[in-house]
Backbone bond lengths (Angstrom), bond angles and torsions (degrees), N, CA, C in turn:
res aa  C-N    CA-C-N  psi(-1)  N-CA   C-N-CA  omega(-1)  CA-C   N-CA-C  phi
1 X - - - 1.437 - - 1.525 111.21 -
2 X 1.427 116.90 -51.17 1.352 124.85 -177.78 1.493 107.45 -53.25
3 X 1.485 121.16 -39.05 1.465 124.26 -165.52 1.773 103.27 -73.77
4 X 1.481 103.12 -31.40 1.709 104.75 -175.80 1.687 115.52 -71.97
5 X 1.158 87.62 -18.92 1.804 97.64 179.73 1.361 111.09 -95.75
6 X 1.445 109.63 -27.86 1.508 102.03 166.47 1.911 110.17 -71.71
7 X 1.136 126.43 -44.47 0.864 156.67 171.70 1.946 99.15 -32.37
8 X 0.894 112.67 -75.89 1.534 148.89 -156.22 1.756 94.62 -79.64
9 X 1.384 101.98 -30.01 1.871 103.35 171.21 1.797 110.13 -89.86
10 X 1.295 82.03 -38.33 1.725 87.70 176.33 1.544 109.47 -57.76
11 X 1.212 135.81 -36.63 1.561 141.15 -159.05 1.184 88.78 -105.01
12 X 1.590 148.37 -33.97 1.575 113.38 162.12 1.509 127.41 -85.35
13 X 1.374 103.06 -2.96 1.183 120.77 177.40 1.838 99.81 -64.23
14 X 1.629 89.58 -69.93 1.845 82.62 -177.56 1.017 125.10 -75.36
15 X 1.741 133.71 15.34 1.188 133.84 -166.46 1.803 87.79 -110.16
16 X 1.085 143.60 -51.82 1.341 156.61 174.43 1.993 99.61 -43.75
17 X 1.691 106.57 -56.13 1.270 98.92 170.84 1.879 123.22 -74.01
18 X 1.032 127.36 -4.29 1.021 117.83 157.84 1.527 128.91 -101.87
19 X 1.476 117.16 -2.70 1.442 119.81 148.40 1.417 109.92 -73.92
20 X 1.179 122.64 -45.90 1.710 106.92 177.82 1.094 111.46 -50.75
21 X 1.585 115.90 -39.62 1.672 114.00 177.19 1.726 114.37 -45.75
22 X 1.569 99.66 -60.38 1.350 115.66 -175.00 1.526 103.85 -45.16
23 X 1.403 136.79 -52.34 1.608 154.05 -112.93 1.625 63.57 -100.86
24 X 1.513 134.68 -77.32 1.106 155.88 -125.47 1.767 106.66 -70.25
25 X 1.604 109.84 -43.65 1.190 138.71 164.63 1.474 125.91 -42.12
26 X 1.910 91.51 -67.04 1.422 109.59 166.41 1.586 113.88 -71.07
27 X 1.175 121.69 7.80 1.554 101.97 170.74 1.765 128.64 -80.36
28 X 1.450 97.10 -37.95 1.964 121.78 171.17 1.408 88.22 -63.64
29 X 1.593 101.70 122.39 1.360 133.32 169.48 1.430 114.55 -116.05
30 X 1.335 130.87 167.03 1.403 121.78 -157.19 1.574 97.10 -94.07
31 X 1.622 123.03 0.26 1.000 124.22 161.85 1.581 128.57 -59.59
32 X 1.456 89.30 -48.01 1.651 109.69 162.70 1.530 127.14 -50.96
33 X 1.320 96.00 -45.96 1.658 114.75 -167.80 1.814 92.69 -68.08
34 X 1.226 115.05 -45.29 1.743 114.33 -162.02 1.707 94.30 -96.93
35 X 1.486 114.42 21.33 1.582 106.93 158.53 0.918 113.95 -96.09
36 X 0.912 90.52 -62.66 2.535 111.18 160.03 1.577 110.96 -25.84
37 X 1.164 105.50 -40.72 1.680 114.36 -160.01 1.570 97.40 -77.62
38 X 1.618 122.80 -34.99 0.986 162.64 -165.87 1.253 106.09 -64.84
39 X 1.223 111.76 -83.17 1.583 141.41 158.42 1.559 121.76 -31.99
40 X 1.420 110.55 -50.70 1.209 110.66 163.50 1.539 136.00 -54.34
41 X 1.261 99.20 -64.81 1.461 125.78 170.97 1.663 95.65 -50.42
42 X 1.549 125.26 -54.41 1.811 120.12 160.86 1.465 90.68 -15.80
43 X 0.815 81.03 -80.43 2.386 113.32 -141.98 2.279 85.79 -39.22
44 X 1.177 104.76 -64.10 1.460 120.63 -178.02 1.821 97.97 -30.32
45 X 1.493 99.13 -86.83 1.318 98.81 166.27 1.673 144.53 -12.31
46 X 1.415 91.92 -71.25 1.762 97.34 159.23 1.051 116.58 -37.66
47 X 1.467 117.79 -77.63 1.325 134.84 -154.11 1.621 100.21 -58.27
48 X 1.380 123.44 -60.52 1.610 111.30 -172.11 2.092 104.90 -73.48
49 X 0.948 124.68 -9.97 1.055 93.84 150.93 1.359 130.86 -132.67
50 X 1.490 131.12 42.69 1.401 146.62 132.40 1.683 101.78 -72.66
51 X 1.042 130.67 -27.80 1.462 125.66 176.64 1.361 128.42 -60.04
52 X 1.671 93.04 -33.60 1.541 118.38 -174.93 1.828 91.98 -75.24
53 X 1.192 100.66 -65.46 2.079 106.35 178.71 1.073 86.05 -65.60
54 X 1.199 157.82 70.02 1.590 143.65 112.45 1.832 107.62 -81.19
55 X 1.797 93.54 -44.92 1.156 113.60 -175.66 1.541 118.43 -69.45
56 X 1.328 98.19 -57.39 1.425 116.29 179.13 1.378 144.50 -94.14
57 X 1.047 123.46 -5.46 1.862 145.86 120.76 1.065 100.53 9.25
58 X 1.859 138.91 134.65 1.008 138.14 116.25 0.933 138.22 -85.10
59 X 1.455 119.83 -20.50 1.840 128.18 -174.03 1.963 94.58 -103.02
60 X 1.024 86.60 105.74 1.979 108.93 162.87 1.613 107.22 1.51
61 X 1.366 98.14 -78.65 1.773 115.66 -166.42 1.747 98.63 -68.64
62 X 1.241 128.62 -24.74 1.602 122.41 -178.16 1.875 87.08 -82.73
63 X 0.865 116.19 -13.40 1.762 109.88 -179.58 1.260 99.45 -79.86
64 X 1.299 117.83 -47.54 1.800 122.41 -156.69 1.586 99.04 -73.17
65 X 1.377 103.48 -47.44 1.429 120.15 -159.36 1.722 89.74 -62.54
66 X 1.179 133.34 -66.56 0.955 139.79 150.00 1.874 124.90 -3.42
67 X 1.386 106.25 -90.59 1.583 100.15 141.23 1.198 127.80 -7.28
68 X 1.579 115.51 -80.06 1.652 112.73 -179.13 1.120 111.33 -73.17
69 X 1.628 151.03 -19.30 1.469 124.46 136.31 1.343 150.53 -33.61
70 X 1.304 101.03 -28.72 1.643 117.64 176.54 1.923 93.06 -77.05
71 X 1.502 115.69 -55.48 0.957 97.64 -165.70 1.128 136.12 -101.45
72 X 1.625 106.98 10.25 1.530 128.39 161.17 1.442 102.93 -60.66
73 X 1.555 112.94 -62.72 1.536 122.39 -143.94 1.770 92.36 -70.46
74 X 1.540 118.71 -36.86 1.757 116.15 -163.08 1.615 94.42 -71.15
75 X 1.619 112.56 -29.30 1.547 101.25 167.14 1.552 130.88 -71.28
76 X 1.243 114.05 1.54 1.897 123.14 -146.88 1.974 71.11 -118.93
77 X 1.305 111.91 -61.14 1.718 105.32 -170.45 1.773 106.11 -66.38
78 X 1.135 85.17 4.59 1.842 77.73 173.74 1.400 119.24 -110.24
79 X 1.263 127.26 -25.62 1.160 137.39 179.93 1.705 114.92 -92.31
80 X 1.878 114.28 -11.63 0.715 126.52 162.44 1.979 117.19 -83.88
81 X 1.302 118.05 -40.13 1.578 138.21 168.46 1.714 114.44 -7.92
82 X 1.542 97.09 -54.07 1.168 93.66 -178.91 1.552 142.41 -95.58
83 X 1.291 89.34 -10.23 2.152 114.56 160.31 2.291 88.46 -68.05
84 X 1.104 110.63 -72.25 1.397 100.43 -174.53 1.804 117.78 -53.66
85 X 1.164 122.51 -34.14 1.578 119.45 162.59 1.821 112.36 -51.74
86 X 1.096 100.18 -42.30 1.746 124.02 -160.50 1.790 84.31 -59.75
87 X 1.343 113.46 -72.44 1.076 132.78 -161.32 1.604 119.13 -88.46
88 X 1.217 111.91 -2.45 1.820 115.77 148.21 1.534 93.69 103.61
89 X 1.275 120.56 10.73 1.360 101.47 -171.20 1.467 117.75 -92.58
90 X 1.531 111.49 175.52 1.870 99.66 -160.34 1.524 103.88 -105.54
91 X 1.320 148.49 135.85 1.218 139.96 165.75 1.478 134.59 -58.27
92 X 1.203 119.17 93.78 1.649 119.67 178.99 1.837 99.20 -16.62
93 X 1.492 101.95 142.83 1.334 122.86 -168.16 1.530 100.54 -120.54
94 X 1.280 115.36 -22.50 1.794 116.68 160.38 1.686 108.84 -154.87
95 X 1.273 100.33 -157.76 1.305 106.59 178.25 1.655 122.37 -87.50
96 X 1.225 145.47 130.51 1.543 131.61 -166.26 1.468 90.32 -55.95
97 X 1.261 86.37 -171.21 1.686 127.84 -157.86 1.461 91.72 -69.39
98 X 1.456 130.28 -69.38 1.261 121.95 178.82 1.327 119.74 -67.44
99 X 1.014 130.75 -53.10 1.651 112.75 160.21 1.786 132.65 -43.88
100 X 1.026 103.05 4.50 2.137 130.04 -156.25 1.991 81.65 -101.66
101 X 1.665 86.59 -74.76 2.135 106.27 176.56 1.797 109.51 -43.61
102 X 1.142 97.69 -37.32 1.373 108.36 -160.16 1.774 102.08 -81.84
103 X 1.538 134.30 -51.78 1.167 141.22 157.67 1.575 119.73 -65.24
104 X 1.364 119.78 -18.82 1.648 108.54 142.72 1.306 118.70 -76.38
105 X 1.273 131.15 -11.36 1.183 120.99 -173.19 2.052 114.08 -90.50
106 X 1.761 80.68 -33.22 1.763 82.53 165.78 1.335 110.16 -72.11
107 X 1.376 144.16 -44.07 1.070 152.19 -148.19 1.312 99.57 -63.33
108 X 1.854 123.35 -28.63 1.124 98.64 -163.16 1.495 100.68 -109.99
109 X 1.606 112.21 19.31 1.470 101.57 167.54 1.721 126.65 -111.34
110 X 1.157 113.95 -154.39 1.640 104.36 -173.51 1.603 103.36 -175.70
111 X 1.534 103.77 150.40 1.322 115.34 179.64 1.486 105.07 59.87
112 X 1.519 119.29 -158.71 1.410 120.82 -172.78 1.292 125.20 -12.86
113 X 1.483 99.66 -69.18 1.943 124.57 -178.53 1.436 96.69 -38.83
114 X 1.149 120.56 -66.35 1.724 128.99 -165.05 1.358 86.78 -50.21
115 X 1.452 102.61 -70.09 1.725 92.95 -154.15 1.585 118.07 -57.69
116 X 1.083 119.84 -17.30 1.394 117.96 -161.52 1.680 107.38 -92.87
117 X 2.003 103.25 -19.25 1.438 103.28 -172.58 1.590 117.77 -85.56
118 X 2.124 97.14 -24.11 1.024 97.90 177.38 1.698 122.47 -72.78
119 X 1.582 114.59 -23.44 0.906 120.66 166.56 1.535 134.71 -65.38
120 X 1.353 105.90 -22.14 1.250 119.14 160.81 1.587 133.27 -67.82
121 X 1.369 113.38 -41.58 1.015 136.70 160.73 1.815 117.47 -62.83
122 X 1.142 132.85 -55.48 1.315 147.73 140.26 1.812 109.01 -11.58
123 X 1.591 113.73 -61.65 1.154 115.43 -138.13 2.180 84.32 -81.83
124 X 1.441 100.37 -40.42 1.099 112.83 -168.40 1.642 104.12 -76.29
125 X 1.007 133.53 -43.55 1.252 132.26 171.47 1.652 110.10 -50.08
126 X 1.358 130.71 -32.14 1.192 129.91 -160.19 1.900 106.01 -85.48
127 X 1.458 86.09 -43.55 1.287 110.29 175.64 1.714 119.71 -35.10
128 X 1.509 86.95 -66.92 1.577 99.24 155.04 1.500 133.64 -43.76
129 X 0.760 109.10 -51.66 1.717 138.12 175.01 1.644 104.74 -48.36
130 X 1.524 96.34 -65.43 1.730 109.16 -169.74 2.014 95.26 -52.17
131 X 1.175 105.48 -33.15 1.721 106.34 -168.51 1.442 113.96 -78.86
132 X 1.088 109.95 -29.35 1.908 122.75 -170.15 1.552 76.77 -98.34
133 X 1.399 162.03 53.87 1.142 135.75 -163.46 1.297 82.60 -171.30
134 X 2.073 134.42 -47.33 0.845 108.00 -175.30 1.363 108.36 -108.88
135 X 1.095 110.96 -0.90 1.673 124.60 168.81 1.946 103.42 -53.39
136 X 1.395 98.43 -61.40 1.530 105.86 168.88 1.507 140.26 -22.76
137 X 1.539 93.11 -57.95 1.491 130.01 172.57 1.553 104.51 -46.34
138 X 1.613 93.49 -58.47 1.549 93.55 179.42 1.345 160.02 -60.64
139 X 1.868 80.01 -21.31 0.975 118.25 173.98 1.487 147.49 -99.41
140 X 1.227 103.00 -30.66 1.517 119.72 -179.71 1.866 103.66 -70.98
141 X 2.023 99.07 140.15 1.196 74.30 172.21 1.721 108.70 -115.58
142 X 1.347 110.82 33.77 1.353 113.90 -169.93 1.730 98.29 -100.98
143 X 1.168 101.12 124.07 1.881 119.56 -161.60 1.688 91.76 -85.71
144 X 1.169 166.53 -5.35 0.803 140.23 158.62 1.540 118.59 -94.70
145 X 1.305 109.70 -22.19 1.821 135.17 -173.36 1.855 90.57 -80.87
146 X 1.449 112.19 -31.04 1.876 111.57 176.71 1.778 120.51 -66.83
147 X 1.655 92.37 -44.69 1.087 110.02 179.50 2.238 127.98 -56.31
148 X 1.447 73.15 -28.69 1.966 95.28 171.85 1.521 95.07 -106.42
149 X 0.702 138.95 -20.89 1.687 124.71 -177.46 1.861 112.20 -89.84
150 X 1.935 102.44 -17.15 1.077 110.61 149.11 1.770 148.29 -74.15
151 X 1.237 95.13 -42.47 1.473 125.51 166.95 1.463 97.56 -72.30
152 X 1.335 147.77 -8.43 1.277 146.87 125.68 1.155 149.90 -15.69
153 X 1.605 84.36 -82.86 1.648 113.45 152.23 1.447 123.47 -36.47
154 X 0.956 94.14 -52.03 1.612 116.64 -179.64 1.411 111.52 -49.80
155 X 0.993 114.10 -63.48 1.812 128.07 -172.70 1.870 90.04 -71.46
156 X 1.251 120.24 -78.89 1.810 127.93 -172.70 1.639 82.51 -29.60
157 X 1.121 150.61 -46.14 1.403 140.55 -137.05 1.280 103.95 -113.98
158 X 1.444 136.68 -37.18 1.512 136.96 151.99 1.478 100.57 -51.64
159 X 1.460 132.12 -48.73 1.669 115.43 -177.71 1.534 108.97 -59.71
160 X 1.459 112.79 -63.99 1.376 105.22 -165.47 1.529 104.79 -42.97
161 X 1.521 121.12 -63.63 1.310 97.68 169.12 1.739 144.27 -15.79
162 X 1.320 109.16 -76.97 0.968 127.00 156.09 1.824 122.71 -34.42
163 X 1.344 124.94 -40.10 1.229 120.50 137.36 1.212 153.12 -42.64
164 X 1.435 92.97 -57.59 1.678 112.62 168.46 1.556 105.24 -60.45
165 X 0.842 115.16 -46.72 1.856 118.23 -177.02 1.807 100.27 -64.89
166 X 1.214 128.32 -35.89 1.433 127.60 -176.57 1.731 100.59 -79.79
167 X 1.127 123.37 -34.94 0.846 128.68 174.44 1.697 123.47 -49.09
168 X 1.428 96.89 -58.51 1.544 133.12 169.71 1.588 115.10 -35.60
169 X 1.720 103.78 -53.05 1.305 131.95 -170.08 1.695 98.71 -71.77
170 X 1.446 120.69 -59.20 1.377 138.15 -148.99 1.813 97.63 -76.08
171 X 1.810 122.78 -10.36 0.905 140.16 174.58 1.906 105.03 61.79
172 X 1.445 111.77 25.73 1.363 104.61 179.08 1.614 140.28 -66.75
C-alpha cells in the first residue's frame, strides 16, 4: 500500500512538474520575442554610440553619462542574453541603419555640436525605450522574462532621467 502511494505521489508529482514546464513555455508570446529583439538592438545602439562620446565628449557629465551607458546597457544585454538564447533569437551584430547614419553623423562633429546631438539623441532614444519597456511590464505573462523586463525599466528610466536633466542643463 505504502509503495502505491508513494508511487501515485511520484506521478502527480511529475505530471504537475511538467505542466509548469508546459504553463512556463506557453507564456513567451511573439510579443515578447519582438521586445527582446527590440531591446537588444536598444542595448546595441547605446553602447556603439555612447562609446563614440566616451571618446568624443567635451562637457565632463556627457562623458560620465556616457560611461554609464556603455555600462548600464552591456549589463541590461546581459541579463537579458539568456530569455533570447532560450528563445532562438539572434544578437544584433551592430547598430541599425539609423543609428549607423546617426553615429556617422556624430563622428563627424566636436565640442558643443557633439555634445548636444549626442544628448539629444540619448534623451529621445530612452524615451522610447522607457514606453516599449513599460508597455512590456504590462504585458508579458512570463514571470521570470517580467522580472528582467522590470529591473529594466528601472535602469531605461534612471537614464532618461538622467538625460532629460542633461538636456535641461545643455539648454537645447
Amino acid at each position: 500500500m505504502k509503495t502505491t502511494k508513494k508511487m501515485l505521489c511520484m506521478t502527480v508529482i511529475g505530471c504537475a512538474a511538467m505542466f509548469a514546464s508546459s504553463q512556463a513555455k506557453a507564456a513567451v508570446t511573439d510579443a515578447d520575442k519582438t521586445f527582446l529583439a527590440a531591446a537588444a538592438q536598444g542595448d546595441m545602439n547605446e553602447i556603439k554610440l555612447s562609446e563614440l562620446a566616451e571618446t568624443k565628449a567635451s562637457n565632463p557629465q556627457v562623458k560620465a553619462f556616457a560611461h554609464k551607458m556603455v555600462a548600464d546597457h552591456k549589463m541590461l544585454d546581459a541579463k537579458m542574453k539568456p530569455f533570447a538564447t532560450a528563445w532562438g533569437l539572434t544578437a544584433p551584430s551592430g547598430p541599425d541603419a539609423a543609428h549607423q547614419s546617426e553615429w556617422d553623423k556624430l563622428n563627424g562633429l566636436s565640442g558643443a555640436d557633439f555634445d548636444a546631438e549626442y544628448i539629444n539623441v540619448m534623451d529621445q532614444d530612452h524615451h522610447q525605450a522607457l514606453d516599449a519597456f513599460t508597455t512590456e511590464a504590462q504585458t508579458t505573462t512570463d514571470a521570470k522574462f517580467k522580472a528582467a523586463v522590470m529591473q529594466g525599466k528601472s535602469v531605461v528610466a534612471a537614464h532618461t532621467n538622467m538625460a532629460d536633466d542633461l538636456k535641461g542643463k545643455m539648454k537645447m
